[in-house]
GUMARNU-516042 format. One record per residue (C-alpha): residue number from 0; residue in three letters; x, y, z. Coordinates in pm, 1 decimal, decimal comma. Layout:
BEGIN
<rec><i>NUM</i><aa>ALA</aa><u>X</u><v>Y</v><w>Z</w></rec>
...
// end
This chain:
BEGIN
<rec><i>0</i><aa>UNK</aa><u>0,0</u><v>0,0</v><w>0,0</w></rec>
<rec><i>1</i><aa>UNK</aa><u>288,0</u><v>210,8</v><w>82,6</w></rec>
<rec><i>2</i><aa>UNK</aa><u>478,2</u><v>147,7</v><w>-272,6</w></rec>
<rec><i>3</i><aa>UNK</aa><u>117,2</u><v>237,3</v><w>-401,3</w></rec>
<rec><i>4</i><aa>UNK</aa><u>103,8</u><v>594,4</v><w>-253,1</w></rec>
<rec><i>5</i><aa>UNK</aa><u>461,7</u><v>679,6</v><w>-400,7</w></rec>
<rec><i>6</i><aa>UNK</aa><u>409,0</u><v>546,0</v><w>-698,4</w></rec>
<rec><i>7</i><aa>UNK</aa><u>142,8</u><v>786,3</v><w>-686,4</w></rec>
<rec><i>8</i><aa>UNK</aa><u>333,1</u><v>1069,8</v><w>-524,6</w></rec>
<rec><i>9</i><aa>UNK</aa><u>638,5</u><v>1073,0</v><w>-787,0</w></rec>
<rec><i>10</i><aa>UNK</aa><u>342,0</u><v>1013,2</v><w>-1071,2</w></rec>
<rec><i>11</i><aa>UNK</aa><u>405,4</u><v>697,6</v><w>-1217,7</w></rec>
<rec><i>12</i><aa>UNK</aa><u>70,1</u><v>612,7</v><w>-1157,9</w></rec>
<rec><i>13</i><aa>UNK</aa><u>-251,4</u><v>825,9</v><w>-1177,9</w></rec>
<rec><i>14</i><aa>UNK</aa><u>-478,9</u><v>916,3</v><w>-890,1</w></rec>
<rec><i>15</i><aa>UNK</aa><u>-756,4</u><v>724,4</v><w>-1088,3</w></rec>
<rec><i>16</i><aa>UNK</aa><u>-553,3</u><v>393,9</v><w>-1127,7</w></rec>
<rec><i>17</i><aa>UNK</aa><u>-442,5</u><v>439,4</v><w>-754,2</w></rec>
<rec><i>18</i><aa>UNK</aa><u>-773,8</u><v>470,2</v><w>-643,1</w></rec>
<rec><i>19</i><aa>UNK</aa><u>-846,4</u><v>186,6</v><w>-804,8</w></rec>
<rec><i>20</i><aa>UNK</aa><u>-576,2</u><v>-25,7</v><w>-720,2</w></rec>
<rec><i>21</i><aa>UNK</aa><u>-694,2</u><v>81,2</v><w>-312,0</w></rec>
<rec><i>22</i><aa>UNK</aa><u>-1051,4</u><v>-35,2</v><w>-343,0</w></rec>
<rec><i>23</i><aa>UNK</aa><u>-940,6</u><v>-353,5</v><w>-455,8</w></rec>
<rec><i>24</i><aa>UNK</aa><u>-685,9</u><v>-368,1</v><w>-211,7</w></rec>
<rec><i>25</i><aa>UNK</aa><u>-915,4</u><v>-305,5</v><w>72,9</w></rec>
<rec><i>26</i><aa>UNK</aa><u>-1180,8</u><v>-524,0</v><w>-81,1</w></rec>
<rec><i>27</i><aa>UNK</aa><u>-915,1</u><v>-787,9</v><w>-73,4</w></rec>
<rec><i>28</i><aa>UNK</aa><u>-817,7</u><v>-724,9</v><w>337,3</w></rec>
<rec><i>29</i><aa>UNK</aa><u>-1175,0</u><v>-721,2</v><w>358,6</w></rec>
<rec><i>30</i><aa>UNK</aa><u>-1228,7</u><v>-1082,0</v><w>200,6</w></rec>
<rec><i>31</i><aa>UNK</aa><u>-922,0</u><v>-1230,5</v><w>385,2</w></rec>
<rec><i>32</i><aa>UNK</aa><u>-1050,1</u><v>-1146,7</v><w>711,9</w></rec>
<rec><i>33</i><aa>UNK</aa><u>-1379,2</u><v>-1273,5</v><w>682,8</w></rec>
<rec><i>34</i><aa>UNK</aa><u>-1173,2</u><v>-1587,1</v><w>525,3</w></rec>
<rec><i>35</i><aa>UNK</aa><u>-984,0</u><v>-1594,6</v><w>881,6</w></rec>
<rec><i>36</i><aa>UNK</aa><u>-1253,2</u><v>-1571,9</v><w>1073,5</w></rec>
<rec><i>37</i><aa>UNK</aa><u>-1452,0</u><v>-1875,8</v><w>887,0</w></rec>
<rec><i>38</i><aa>UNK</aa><u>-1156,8</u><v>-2078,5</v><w>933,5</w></rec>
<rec><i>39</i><aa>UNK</aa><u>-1063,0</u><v>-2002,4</v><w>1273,8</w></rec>
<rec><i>40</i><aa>UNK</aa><u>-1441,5</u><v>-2114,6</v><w>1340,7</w></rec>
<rec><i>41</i><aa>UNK</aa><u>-1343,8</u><v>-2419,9</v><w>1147,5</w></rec>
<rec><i>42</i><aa>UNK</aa><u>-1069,6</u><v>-2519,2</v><w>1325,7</w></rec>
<rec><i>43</i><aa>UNK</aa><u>-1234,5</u><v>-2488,4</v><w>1699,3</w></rec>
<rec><i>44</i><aa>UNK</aa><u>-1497,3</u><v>-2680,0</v><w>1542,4</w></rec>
<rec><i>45</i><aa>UNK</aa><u>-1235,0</u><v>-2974,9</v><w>1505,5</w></rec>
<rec><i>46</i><aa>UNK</aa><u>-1088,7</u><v>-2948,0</v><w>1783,8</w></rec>
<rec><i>47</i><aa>UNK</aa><u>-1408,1</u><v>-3006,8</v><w>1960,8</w></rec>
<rec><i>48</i><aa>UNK</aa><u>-1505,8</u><v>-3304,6</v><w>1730,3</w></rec>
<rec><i>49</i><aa>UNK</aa><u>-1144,6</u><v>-3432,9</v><w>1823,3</w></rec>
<rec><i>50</i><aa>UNK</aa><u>-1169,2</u><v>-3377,2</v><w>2151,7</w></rec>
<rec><i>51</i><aa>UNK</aa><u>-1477,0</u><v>-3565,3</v><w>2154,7</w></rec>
<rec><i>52</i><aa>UNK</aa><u>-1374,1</u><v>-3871,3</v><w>1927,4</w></rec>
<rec><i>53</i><aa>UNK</aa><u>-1060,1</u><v>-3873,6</v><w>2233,2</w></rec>
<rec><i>54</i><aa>UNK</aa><u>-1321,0</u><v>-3890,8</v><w>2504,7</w></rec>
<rec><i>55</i><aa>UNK</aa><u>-1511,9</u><v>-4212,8</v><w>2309,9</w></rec>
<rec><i>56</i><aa>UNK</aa><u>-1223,4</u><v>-4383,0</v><w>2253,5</w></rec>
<rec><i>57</i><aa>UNK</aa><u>-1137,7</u><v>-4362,9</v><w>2625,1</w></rec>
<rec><i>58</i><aa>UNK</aa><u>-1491,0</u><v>-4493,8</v><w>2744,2</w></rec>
<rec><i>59</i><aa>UNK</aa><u>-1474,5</u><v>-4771,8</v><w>2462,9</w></rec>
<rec><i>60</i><aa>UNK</aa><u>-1119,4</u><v>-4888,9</v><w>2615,2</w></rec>
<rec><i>61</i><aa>UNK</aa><u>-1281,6</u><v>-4879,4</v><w>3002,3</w></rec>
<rec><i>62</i><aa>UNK</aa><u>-1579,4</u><v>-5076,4</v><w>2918,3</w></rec>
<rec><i>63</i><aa>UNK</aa><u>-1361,2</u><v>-5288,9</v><w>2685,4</w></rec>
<rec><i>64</i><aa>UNK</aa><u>-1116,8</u><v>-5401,8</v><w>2979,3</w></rec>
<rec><i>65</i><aa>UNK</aa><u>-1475,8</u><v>-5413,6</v><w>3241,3</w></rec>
// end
């Protein structure tokens, strides 16, 4: 974003084509985070699903030896 701006600033780029180029970088943050956030959501539920799957194995080997 940075390089953007003096790109910009020493006009190698116009202010158009840099406002361009910073929608569609902030549309892009935008998209990743909510990307982050579905996956973090994701991964807890896995853990939780593993966690469980740990807990059934245990009872199986209790009532197995029993």
């Amino acid at each position: 974003m940075n390089k953007l701006y003096e790109d910009s600033a020493l006009g190698r780029i116009g202010e158009g084509r840099r406002q361009s180029m910073a929608a569609q970088y902030e549309q892009e943050q935008h998209d990743l985070r909510a990307k982050k956030t579905g996956l973090e959501t994701l991964i807890q539920h896995a853990e939780k699903v593993y966690a469980n799957a740990e807990n059934y194995m245990l009872l199986i080997r209790y009532y197995y030896v029993v």
